[in-house]
C-alpha positions, -999 to +999 in steps of 0.1 A: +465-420-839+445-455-834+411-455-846+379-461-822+379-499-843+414-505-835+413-502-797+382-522-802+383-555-773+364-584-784+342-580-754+324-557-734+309-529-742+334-505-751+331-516-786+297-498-789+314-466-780+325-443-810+338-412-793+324-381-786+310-353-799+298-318-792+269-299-792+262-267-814+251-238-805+222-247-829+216-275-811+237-299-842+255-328-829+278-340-855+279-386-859+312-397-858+321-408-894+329-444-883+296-443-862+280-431-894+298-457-920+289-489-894+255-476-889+249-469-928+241-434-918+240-409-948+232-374-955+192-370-958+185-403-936+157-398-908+172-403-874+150-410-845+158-394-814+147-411-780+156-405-744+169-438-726+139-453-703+167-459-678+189-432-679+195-392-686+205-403-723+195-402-758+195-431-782+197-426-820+185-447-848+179-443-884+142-449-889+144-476-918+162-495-893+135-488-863+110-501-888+124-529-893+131-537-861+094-531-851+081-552-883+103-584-869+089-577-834+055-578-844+060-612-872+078-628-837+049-617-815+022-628-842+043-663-845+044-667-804+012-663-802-002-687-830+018-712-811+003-705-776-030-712-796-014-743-812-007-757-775-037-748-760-059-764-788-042-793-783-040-799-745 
């Protein structure tokens, strides 16, 4: 049987997809171990859970990786707006 990485295309978004899974009774959703391996998911890790602005959805990330992502927001936003005051200044 192929493997989620071997039916892979090299565009699109099919790529992001990693299968399915289903819901416990519990209410345990089990990652996909090649979602988990990409995604440097391991056992103990904080997952964040947010419904999809958009959509009737649910988005996961590891919450190192949301911080991170957050912290490189904020330098980029701190950055673009030292250089708004730059051009102002000057015109």
């Amino acid at each position: 049987m192929k493997s989620m990485s071997d039916m892979k295309p090299k565009c699109g978004f099919d790529w992001h997809f990693f299968g399915t899974s289903t819901l416990g009774e519990r209410g345990q959703l089990v990652i996909p171990a090649e979602a988990r391996a990409e995604m440097g998911m391991s056992p103990g890790d904080k997952i964040l859970v947010i419904r999809h602005p958009m959509n009737k959805g649910l988005m996961l990330f590891k919450l190192d990786s949301m911080r991170e992502v957050l912290d490189d927001i904020a330098v980029s936003i701190q950055r673009l707006e030292s250089e708004g005051l730059r051009k102002e200044e000057t015109e």
